[in-house]
C-alpha positions as a Markdown table, in Angstrom:
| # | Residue | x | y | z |
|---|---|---|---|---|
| 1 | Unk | 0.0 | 0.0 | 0.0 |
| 2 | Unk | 2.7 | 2.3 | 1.2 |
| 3 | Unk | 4.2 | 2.2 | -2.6 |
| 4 | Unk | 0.6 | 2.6 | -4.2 |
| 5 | Unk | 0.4 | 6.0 | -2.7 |
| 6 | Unk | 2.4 | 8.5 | -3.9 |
| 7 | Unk | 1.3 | 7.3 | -7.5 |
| 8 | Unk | -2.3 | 8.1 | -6.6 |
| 9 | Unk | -1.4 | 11.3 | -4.7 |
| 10 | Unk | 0.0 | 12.2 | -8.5 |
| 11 | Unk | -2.7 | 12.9 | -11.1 |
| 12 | Unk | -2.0 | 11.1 | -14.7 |
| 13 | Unk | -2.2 | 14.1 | -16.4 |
| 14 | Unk | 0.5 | 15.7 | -14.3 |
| 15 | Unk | 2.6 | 12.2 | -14.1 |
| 16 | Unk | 2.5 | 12.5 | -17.9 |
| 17 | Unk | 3.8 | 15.8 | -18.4 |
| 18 | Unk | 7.0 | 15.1 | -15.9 |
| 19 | Unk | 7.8 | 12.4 | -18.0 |
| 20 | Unk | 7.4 | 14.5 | -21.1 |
| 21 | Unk | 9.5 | 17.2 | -19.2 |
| 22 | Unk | 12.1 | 14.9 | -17.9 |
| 23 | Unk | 12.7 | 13.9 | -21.5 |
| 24 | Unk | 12.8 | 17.4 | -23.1 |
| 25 | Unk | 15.0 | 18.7 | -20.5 |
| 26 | Unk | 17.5 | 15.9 | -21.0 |
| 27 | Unk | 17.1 | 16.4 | -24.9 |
| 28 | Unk | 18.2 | 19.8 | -24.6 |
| 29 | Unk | 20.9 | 18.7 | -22.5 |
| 30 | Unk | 22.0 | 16.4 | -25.1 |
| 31 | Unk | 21.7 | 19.0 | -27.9 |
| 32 | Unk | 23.6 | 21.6 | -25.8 |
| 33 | Unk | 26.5 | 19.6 | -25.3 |
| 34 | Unk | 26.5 | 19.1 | -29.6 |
| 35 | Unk | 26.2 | 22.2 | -30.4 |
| 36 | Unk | 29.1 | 23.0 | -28.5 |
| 37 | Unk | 31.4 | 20.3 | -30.1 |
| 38 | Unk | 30.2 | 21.5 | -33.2 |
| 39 | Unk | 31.2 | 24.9 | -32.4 |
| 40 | Unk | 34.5 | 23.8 | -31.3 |
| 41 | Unk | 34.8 | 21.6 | -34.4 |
| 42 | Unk | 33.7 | 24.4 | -36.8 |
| 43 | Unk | 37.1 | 24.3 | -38.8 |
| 44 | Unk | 36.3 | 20.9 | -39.5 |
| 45 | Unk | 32.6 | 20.2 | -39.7 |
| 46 | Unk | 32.3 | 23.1 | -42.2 |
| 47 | Unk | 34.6 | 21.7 | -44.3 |
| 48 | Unk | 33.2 | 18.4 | -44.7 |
| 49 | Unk | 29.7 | 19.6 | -45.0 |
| 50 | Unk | 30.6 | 22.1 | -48.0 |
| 51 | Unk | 32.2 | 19.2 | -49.3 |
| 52 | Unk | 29.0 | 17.3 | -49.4 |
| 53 | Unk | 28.1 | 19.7 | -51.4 |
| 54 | Unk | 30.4 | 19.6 | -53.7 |
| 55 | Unk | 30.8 | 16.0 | -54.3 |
| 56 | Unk | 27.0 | 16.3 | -55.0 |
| 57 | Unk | 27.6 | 19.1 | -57.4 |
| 58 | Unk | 30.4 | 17.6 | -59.1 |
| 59 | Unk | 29.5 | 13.6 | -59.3 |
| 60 | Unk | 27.6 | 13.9 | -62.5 |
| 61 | Unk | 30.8 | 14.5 | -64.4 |
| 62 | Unk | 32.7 | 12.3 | -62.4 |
| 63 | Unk | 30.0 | 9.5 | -63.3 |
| 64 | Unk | 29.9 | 10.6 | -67.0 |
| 65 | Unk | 33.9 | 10.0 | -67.1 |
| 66 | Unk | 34.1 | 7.1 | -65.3 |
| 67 | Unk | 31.0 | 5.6 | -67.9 |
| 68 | Unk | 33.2 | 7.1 | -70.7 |
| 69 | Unk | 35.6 | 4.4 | -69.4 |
| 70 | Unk | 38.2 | 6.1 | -67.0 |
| 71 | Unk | 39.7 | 5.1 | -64.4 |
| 72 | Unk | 38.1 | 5.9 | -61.1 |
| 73 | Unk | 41.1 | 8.1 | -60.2 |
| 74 | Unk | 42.0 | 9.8 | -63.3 |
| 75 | Unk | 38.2 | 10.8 | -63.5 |
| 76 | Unk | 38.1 | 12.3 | -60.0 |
| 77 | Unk | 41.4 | 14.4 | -60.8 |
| 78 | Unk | 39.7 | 15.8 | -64.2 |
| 79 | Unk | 36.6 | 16.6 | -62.0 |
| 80 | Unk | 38.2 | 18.3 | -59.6 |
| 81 | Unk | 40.8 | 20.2 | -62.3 |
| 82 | Unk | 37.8 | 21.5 | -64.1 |
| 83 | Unk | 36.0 | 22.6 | -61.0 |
| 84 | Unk | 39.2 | 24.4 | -59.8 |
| 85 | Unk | 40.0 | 25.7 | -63.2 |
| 86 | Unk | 36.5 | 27.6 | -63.6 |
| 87 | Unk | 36.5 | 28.9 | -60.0 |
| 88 | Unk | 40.4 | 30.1 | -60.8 |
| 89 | Unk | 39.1 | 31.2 | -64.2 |
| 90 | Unk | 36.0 | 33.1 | -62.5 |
| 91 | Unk | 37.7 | 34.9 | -60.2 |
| 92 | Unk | 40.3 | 36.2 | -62.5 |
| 93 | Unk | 38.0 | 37.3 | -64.8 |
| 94 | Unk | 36.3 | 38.9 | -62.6 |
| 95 | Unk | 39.1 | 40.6 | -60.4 |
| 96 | Unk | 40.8 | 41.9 | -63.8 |
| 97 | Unk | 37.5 | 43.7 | -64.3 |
| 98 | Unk | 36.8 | 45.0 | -60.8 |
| 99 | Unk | 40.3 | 46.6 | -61.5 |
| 100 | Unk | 39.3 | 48.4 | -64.5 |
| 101 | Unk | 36.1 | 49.4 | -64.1 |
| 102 | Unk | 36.7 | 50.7 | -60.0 |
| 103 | Unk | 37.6 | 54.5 | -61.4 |
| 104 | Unk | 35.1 | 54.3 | -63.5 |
| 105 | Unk | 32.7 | 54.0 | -60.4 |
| 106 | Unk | 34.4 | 56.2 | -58.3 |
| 107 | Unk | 34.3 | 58.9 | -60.9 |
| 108 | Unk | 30.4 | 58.0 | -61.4 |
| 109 | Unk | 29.6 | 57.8 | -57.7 |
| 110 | Unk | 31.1 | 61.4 | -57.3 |
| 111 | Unk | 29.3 | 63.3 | -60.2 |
| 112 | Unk | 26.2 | 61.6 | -58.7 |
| 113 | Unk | 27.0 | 63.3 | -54.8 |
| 114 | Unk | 27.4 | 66.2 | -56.7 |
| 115 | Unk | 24.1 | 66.0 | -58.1 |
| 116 | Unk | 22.2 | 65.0 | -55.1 |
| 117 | Unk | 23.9 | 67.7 | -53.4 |
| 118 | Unk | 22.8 | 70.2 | -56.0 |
| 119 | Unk | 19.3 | 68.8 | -55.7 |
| 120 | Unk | 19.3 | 69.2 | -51.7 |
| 121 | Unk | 20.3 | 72.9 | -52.1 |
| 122 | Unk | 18.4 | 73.8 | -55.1 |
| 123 | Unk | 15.1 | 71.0 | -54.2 |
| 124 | Unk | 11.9 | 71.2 | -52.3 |
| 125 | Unk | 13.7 | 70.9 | -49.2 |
| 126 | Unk | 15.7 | 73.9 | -49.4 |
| 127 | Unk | 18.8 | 72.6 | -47.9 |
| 128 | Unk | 22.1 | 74.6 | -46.9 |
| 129 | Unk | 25.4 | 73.8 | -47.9 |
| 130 | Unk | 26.9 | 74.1 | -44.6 |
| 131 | Unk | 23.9 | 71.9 | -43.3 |
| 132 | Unk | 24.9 | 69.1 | -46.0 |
| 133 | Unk | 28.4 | 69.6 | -45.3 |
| 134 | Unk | 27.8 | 69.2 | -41.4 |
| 135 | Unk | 26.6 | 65.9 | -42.1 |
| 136 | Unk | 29.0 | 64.9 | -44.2 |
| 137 | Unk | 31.8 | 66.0 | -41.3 |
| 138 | Unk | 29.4 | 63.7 | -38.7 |
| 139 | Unk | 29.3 | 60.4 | -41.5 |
| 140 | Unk | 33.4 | 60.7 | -41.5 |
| 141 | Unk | 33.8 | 61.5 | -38.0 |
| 142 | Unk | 31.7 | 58.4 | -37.3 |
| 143 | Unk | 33.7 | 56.2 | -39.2 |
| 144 | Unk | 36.7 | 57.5 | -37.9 |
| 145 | Unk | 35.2 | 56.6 | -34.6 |
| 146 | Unk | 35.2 | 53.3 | -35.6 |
| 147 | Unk | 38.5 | 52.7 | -37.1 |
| 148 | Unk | 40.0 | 51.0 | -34.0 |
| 149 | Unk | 37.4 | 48.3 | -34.0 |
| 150 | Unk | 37.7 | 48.0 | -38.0 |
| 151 | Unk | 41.8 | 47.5 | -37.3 |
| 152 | Unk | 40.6 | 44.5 | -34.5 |
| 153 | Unk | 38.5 | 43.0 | -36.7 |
| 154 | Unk | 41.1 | 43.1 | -39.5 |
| 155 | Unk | 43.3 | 41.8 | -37.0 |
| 156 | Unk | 41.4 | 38.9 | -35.9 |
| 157 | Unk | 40.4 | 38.3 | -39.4 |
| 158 | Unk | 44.2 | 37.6 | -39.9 |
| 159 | Unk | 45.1 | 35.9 | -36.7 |
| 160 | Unk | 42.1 | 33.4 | -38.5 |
| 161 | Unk | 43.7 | 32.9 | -41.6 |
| 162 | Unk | 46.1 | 30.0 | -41.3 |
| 163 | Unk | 42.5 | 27.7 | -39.7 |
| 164 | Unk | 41.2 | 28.7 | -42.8 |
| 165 | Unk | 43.4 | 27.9 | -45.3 |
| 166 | Unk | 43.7 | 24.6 | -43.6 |
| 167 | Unk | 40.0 | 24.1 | -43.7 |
| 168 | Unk | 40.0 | 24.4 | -47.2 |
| 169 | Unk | 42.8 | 21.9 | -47.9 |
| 170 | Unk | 40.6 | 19.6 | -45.7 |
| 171 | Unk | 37.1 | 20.5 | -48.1 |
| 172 | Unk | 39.7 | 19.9 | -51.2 |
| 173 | Unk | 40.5 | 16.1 | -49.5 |
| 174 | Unk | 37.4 | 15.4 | -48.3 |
| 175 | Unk | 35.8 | 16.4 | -51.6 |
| 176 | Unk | 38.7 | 13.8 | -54.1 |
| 177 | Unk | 37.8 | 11.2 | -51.7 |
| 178 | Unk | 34.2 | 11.5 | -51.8 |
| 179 | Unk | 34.0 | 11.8 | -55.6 |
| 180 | Unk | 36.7 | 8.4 | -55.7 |
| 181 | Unk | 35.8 | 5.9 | -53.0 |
| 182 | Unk | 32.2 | 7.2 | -52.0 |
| 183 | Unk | 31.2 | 3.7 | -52.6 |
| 184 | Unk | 33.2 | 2.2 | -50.3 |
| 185 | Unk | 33.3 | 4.8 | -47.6 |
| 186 | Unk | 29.5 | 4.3 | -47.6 |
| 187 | Unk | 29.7 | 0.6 | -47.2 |
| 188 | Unk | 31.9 | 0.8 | -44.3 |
| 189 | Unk | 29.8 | 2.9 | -42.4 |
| 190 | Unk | 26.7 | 0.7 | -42.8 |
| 191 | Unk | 29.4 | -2.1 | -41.0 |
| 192 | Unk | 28.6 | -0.2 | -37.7 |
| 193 | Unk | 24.5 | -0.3 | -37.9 |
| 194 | Unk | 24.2 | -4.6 | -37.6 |
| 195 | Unk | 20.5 | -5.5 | -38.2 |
| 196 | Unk | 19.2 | -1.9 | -39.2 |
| 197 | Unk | 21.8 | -1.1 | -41.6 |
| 198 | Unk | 19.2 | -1.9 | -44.5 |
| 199 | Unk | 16.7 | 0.9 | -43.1 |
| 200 | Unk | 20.1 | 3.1 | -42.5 |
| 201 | Unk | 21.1 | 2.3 | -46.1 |
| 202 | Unk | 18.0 | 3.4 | -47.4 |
| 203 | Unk | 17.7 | 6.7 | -45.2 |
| 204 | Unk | 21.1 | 7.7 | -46.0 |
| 205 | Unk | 20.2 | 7.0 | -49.9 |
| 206 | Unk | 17.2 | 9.0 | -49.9 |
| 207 | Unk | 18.8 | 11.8 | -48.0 |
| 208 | Unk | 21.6 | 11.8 | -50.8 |
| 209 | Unk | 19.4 | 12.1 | -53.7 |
| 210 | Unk | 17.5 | 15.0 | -51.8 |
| 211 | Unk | 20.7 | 16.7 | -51.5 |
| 212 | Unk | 21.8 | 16.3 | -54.8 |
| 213 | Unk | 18.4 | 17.7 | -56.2 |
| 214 | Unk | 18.4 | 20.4 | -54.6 |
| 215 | Unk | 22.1 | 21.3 | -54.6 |
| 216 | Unk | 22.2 | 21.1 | -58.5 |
| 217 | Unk | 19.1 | 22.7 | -59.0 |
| 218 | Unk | 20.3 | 25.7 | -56.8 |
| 219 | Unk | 23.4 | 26.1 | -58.9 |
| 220 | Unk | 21.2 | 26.0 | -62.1 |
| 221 | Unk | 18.4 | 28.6 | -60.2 |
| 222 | Unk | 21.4 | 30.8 | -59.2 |
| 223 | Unk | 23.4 | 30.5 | -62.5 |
| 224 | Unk | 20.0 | 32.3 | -64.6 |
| 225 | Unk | 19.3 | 34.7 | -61.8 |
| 226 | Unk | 23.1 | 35.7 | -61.9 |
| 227 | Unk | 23.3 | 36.0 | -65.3 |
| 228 | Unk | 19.9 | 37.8 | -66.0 |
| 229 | Unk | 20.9 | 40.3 | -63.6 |
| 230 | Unk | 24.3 | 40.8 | -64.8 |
| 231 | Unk | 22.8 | 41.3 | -68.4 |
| 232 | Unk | 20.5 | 44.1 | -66.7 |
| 233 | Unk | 23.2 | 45.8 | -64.9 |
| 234 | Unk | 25.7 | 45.8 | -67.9 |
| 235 | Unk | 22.7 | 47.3 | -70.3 |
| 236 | Unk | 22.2 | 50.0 | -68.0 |
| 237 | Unk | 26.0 | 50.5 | -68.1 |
| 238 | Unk | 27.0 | 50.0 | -64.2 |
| 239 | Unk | 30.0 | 49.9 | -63.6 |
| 240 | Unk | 31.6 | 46.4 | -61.6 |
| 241 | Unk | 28.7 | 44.3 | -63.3 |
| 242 | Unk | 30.4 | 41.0 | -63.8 |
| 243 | Unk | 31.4 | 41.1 | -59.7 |
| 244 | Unk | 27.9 | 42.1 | -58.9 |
| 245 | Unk | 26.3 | 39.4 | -61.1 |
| 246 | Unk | 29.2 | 36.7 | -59.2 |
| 247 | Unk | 27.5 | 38.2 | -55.9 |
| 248 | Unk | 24.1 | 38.0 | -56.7 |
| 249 | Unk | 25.5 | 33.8 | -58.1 |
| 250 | Unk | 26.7 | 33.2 | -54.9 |
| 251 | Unk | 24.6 | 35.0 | -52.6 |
| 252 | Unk | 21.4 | 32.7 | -54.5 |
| 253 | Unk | 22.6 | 29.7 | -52.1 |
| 254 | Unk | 21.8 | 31.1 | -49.1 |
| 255 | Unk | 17.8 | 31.6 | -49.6 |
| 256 | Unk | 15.8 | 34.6 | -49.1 |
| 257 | Unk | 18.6 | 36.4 | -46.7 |
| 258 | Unk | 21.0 | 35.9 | -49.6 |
| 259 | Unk | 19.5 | 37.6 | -52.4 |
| 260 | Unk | 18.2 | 40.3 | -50.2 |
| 261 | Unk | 21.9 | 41.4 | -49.1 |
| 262 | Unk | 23.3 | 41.2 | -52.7 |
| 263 | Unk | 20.0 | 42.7 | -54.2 |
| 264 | Unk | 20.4 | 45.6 | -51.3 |
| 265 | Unk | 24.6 | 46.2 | -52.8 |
| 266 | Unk | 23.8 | 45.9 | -56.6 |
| 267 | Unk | 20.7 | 48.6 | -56.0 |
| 268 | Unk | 23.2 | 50.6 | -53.9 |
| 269 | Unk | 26.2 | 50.4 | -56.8 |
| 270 | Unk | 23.6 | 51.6 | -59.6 |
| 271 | Unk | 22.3 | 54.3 | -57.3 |
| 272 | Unk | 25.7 | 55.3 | -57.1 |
| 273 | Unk | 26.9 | 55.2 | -60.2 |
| 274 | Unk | 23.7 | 55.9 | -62.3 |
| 275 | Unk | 21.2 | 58.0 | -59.7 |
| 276 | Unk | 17.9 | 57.1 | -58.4 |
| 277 | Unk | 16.2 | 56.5 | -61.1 |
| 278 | Unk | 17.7 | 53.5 | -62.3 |
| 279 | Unk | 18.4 | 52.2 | -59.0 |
| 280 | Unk | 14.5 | 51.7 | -59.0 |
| 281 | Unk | 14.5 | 50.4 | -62.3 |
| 282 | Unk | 17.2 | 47.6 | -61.0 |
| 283 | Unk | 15.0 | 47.4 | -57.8 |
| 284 | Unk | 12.2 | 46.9 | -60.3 |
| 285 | Unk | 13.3 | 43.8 | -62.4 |
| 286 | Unk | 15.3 | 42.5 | -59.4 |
| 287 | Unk | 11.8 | 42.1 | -57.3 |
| 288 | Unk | 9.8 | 40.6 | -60.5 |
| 289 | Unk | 12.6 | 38.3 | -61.8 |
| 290 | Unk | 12.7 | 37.2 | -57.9 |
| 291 | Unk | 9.2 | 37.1 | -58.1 |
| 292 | Unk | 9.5 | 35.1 | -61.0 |
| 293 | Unk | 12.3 | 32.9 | -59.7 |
| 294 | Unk | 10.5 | 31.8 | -56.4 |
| 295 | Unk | 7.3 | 30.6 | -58.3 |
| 296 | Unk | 8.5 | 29.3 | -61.6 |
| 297 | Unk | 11.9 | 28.4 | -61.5 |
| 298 | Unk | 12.5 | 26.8 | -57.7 |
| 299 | Unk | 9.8 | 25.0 | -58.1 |
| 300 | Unk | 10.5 | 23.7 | -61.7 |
| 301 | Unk | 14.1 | 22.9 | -61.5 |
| 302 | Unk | 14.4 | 22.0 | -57.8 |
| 303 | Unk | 11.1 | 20.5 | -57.8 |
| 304 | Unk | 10.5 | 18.4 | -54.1 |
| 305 | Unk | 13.7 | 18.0 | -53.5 |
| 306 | Unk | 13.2 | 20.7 | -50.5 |
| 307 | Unk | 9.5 | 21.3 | -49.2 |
| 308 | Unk | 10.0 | 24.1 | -46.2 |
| 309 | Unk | 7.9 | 26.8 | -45.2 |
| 310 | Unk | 9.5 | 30.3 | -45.3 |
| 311 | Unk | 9.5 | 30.6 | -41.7 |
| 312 | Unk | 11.1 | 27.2 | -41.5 |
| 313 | Unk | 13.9 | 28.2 | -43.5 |
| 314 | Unk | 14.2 | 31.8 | -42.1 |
| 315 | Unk | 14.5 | 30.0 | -38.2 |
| 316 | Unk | 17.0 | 27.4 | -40.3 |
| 317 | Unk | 19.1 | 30.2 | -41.6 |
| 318 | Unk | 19.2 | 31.9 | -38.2 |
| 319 | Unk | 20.7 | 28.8 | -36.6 |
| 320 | Unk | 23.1 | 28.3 | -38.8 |
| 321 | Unk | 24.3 | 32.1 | -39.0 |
| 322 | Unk | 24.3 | 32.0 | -35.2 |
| 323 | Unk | 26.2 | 28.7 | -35.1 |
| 324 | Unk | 29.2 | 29.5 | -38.2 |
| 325 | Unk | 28.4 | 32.7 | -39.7 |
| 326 | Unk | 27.8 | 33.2 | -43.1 |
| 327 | Unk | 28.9 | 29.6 | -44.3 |
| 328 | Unk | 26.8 | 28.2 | -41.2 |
| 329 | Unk | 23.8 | 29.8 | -43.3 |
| 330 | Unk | 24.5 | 28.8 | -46.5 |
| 331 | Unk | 24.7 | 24.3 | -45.3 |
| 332 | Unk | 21.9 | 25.0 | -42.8 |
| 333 | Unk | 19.2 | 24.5 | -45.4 |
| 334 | Unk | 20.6 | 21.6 | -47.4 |
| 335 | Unk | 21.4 | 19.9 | -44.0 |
| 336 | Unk | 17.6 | 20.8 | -42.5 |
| 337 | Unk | 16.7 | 19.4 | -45.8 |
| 338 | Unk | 18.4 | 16.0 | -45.4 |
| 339 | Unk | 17.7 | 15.0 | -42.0 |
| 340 | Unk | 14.4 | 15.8 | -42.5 |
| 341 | Unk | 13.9 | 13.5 | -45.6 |
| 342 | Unk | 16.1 | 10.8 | -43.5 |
| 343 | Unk | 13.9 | 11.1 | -40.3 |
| 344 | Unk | 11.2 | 10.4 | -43.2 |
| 345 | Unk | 12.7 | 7.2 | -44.3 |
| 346 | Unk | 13.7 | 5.8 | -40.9 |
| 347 | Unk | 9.9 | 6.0 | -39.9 |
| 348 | Unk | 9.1 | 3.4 | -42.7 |
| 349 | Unk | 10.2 | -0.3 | -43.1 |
| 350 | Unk | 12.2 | -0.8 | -45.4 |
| 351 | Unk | 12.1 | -3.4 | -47.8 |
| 352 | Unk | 14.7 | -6.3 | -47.3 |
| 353 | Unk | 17.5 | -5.9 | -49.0 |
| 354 | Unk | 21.3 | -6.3 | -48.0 |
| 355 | Unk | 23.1 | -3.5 | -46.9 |
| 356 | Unk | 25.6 | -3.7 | -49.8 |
| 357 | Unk | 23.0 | -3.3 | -52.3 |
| 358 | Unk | 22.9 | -0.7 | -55.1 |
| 359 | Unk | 24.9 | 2.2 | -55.9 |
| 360 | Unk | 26.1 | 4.8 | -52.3 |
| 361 | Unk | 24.7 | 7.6 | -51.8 |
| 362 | Unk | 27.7 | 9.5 | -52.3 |
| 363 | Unk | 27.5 | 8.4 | -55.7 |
| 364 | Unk | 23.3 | 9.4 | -56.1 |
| 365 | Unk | 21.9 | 11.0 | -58.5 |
């Protein structure tokens, strides 16, 4: 009797919920003690998980070769030769022309101060010189302010950069051996799962093909809303074009925050360089071929491969800035994606077949 009482001084409904507590306290506990690894492990996680993306970028032409009848390893050198050769290519090309169009701008970017400041004295609002100059003094005297703290942060930025060129030695070897033993890297980690490496397997294979949807539909999405906007800004004759339209590219992967930040420096460039007016214009056909973009073409090229609503990914993206910054954002999505469509597969029995069976999914489509 004595041990039947406490559990009827406890109503069910309140027994319940400290089980319920119990379990999300110790869950958040557990994901706590993760994050922090993760935090600590940034130089390498990142890495890796970027070159997840990569291999799933890049596999296609690995595939093709290795079809064509190359060798495994000669195939994954070509791949990753061509891959570096158009980043090296891109970035040349576009450097060289950030050099020779930067006067240009500068130039352009004064003779429209000049004009806004004629307008502001001459304008409905009537403004003095000495008034617009006094603002001008407090703009400079503000950054002044903050030139110590710019030095820091170059500082740091330096102290920094020997963890991450050695992060990116790590993405280049983790990438090669991804594109050339995915396979078997695959099938050794089903090894550790026994009896439930079949339901693993197929997880791990649907999360794979997820990925590689939606990373190679991203690159397509980003390469036409790159290029349509560089066409746009070089018609309208704004200077640094080609590095805007590499922006706008890159900034695609990281969605809705991404665009917004390279759409907010391309608008600011053109209002520069060519005054307000275009700057709306850009604004203009930025918003509609966004517009455009989010209804036509994500869901087109991209298809299913990533089914989130906006205020999922928003909350995604703010984890993954918080987390690693700006390359913590541009995984966090892909990664939501994944375990998502992996927690999907591990809900369902899957159907028997050996753990061995088919092609990795480092090597999915």
């Amino acid at each position: 009797m004595l041990t039947d009482r406490p559990t009827k001084l406890v109503p069910p409904v309140l027994a319940r919920m400290a089980a319920w507590s119990g379990c999300l306290i110790l869950l958040g506990v557990v994901v706590n003690y993760f994050v922090q690894v993760v935090a600590r492990l940034a130089f390498v996680v990142l890495p890796v998980a970027i070159a997840l993306l990569l291999t799933a970028l890049l596999f296609p032409l690995t595939r093709s070769l290795r079809n064509a009848g190359m060798r495994p390893i000669y195939a994954t050198w070509l791949t990753m030769l061509v891959a570096l050769a158009v980043l090296t290519g891109t970035g040349w090309l576009v450097g060289a022309r950030a050099s020779e169009e930067f006067p240009n701008l500068v130039s352009q970017v004064q003779e429209t101060a000049r004009a806004v400041q004629e307008w502001l004295i001459t304008g409905p609002l009537h403004l003095q010189e000495a008034q617009i100059t006094g603002y001008v003094d407090e703009i400079v005297a503000l950054v002044n302010a903050q030139r110590t703290a710019i030095t820091g942060t170059v500082l740091t930025a330096g102290a920094v950069a020997v963890e991450v060129l050695a992060s990116i030695v790590l993405l280049l070897f983790v990438t090669f051996f991804l594109l050339k033993d995915g396979d078997r890297i695959w099938s050794w980690f089903l090894k550790a799962f026994g009896g439930v490496a079949p339901r693993v397997d197929r997880a791990g294979r649907a999360a794979w093909t997820t990925l590689s949807h939606y990373v190679q539909g991203t690159v397509a999405v980003a390469a036409v809303h790159g290029l349509v906007m560089g066409i746009v800004l070089a018609g309208m004759g704004v200077p640094l074009w080609a590095p805007l339209a590499v922006l706008i590219f890159f900034a695609s992967f990281i969605p809705i925050v991404g665009i917004f930040f390279a759409g907010t420096v391309a608008t600011l460039v053109t209002l520069g360089a060519k005054g307000f007016v275009y700057a709306l214009i850009f604004l203009a056909i930025l918003v509609v071929e966004q517009q455009l973009e989010n209804h036509v073409l994500q869901p087109l090229i991209v298809g299913r491969a990533l089914h989130f609503h906006p205020l999922a990914i928003i909350l995604v993206l703010a984890v993954g800035g918080i987390l690693a910054g700006i390359a913590g954002a541009a995984v966090a999505v892909p990664v939501a994606a994944v375990l998502y469509r992996a927690l999907q597969e591990l809900r369902h029995k899957p159907p028997e077949l050996p753990p061995g069976h088919g092609e990795p999914p480092s090597h999915g489509e």
